[in-house]
PyMOL commands that place a pseudoatom at each C-alpha (Angstrom):
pseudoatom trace, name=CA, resn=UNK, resi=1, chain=A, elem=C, hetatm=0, pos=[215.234, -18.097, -72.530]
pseudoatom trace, name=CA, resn=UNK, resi=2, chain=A, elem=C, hetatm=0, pos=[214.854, -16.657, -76.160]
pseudoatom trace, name=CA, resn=UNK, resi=3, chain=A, elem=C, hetatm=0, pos=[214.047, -13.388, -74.887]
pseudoatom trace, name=CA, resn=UNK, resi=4, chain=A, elem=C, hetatm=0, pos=[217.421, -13.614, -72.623]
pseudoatom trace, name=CA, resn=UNK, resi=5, chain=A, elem=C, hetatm=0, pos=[219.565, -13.977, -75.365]
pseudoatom trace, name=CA, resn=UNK, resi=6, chain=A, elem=C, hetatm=0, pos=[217.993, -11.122, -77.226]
pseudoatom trace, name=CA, resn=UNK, resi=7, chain=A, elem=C, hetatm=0, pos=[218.391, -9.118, -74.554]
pseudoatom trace, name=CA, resn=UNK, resi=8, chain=A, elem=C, hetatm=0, pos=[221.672, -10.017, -74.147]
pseudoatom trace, name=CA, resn=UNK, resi=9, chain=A, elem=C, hetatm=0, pos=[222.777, -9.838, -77.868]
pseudoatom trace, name=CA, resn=UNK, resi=10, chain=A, elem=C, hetatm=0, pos=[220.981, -6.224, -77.783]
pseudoatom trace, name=CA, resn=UNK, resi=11, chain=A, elem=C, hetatm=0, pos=[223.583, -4.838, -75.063]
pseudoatom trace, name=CA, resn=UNK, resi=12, chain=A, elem=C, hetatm=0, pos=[226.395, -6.226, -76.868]
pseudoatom trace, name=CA, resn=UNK, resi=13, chain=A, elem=C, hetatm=0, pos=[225.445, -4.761, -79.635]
pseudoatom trace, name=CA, resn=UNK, resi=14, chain=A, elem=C, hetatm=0, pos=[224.725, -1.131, -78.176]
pseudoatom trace, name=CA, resn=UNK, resi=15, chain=A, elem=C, hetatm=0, pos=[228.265, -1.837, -76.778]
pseudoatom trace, name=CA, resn=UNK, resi=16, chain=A, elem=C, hetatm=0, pos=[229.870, -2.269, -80.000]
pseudoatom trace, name=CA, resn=UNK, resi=17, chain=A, elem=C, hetatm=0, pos=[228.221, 0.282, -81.455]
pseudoatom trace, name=CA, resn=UNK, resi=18, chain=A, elem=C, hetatm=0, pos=[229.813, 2.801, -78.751]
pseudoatom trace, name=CA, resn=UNK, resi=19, chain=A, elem=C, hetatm=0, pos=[233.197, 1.836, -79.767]
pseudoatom trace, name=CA, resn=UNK, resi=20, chain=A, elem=C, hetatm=0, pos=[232.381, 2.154, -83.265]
pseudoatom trace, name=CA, resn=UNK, resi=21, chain=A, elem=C, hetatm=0, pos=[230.714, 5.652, -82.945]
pseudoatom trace, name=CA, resn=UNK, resi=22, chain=A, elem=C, hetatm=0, pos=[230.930, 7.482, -79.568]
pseudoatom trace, name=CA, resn=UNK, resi=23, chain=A, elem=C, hetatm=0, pos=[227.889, 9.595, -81.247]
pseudoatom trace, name=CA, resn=UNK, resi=24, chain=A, elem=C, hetatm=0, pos=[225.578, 7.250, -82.702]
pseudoatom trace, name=CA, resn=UNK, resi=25, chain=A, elem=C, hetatm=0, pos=[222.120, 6.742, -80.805]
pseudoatom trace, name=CA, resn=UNK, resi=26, chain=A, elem=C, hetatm=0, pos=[220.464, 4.054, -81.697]
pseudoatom trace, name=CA, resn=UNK, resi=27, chain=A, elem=C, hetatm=0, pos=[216.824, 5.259, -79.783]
pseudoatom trace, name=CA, resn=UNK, resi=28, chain=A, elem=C, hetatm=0, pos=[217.108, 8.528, -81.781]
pseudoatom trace, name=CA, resn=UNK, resi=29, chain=A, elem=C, hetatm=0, pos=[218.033, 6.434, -85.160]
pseudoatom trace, name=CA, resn=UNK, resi=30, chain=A, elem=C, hetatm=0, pos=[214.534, 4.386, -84.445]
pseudoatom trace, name=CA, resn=UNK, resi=31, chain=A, elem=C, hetatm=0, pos=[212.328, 7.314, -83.772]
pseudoatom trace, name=CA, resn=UNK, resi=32, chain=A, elem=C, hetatm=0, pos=[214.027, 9.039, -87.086]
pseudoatom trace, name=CA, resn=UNK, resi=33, chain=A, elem=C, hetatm=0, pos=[213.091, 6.088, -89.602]
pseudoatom trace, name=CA, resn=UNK, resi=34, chain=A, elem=C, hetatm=0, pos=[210.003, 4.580, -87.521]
pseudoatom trace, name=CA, resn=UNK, resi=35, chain=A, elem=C, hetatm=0, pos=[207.872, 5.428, -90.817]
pseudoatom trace, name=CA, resn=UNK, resi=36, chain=A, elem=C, hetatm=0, pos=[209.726, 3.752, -92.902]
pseudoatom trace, name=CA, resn=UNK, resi=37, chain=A, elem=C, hetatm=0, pos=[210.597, 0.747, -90.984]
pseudoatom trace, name=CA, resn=UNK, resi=38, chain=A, elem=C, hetatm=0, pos=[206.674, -0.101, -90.596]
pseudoatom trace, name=CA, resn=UNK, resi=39, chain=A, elem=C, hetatm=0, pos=[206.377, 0.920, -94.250]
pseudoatom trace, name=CA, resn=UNK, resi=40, chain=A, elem=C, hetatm=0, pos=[208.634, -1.643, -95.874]
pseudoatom trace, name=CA, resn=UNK, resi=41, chain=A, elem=C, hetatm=0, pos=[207.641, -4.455, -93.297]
pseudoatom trace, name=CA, resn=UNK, resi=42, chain=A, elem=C, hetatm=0, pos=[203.457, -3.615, -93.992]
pseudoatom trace, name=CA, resn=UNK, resi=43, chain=A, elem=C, hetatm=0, pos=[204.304, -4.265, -97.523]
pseudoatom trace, name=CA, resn=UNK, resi=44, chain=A, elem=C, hetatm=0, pos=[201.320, -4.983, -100.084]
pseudoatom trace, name=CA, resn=UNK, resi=45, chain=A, elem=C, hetatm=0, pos=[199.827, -6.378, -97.596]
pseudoatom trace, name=CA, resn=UNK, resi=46, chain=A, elem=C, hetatm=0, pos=[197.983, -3.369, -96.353]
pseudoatom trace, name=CA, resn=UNK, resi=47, chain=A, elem=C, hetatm=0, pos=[194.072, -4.004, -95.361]
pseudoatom trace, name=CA, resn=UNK, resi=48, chain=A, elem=C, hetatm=0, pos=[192.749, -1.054, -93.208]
pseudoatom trace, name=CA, resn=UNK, resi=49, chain=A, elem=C, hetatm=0, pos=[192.472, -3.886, -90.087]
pseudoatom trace, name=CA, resn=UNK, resi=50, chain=A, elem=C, hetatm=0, pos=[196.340, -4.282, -90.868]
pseudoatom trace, name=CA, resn=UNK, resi=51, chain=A, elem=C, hetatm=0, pos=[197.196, -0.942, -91.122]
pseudoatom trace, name=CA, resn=UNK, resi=52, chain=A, elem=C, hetatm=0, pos=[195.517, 0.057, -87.790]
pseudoatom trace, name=CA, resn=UNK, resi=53, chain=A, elem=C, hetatm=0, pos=[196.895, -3.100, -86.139]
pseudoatom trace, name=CA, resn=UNK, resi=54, chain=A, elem=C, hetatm=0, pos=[200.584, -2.137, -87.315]
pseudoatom trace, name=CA, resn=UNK, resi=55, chain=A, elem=C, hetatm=0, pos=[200.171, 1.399, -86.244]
pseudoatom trace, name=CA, resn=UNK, resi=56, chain=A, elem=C, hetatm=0, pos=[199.187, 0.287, -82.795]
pseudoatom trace, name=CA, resn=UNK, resi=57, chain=A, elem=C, hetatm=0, pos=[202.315, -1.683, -82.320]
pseudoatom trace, name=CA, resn=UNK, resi=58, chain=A, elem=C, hetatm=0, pos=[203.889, 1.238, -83.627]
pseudoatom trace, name=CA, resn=UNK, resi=59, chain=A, elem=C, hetatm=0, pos=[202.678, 3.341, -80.998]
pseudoatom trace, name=CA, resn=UNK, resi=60, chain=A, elem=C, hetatm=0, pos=[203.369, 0.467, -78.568]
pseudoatom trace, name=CA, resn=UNK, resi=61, chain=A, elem=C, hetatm=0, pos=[207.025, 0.287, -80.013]
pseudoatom trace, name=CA, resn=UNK, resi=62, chain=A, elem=C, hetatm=0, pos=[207.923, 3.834, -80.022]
pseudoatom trace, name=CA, resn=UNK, resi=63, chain=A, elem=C, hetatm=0, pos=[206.751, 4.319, -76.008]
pseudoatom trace, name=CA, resn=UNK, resi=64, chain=A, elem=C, hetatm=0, pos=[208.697, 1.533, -75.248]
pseudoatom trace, name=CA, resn=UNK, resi=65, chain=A, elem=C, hetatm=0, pos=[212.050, 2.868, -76.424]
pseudoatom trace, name=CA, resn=UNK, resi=66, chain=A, elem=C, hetatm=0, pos=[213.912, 4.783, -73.616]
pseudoatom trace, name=CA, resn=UNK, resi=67, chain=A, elem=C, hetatm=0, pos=[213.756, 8.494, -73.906]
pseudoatom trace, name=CA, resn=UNK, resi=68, chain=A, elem=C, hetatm=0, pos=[216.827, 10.505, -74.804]
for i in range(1, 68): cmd.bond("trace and resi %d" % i, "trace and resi %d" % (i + 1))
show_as sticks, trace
zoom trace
């Protein structure tokens, strides 16, 4: 159910974000600060298990997206 309502909220949002800006892609926003996003949530917490674990979901993350 949890993941229905994300999925849900998600659309709306792309929706809104339409109206706001026509021109704004939110895939192409992702792939642009992908670095930085994993960056800020690794933290000081960075062990060289974590780091390999959080660039695998990275990976994982960034094929999921839809292509452009």
């Amino acid at each position: 159910m949890s993941l229905t309502l994300l999925g849900k909220t998600l659309l709306q949002l792309d929706e809104v974000g339409k109206i706001l800006d026509p021109t704004f892609d939110p895939n192409a926003s992702i792939r642009h600060n992908v670095a930085e996003l994993m960056s800020r949530r690794m933290g000081k917490h960075v062990t060289q298990g974590s780091l390999f674990r959080s660039l695998l979901e990275m990976k994982d993350f960034v094929g999921g997206l839809p292509s452009a």
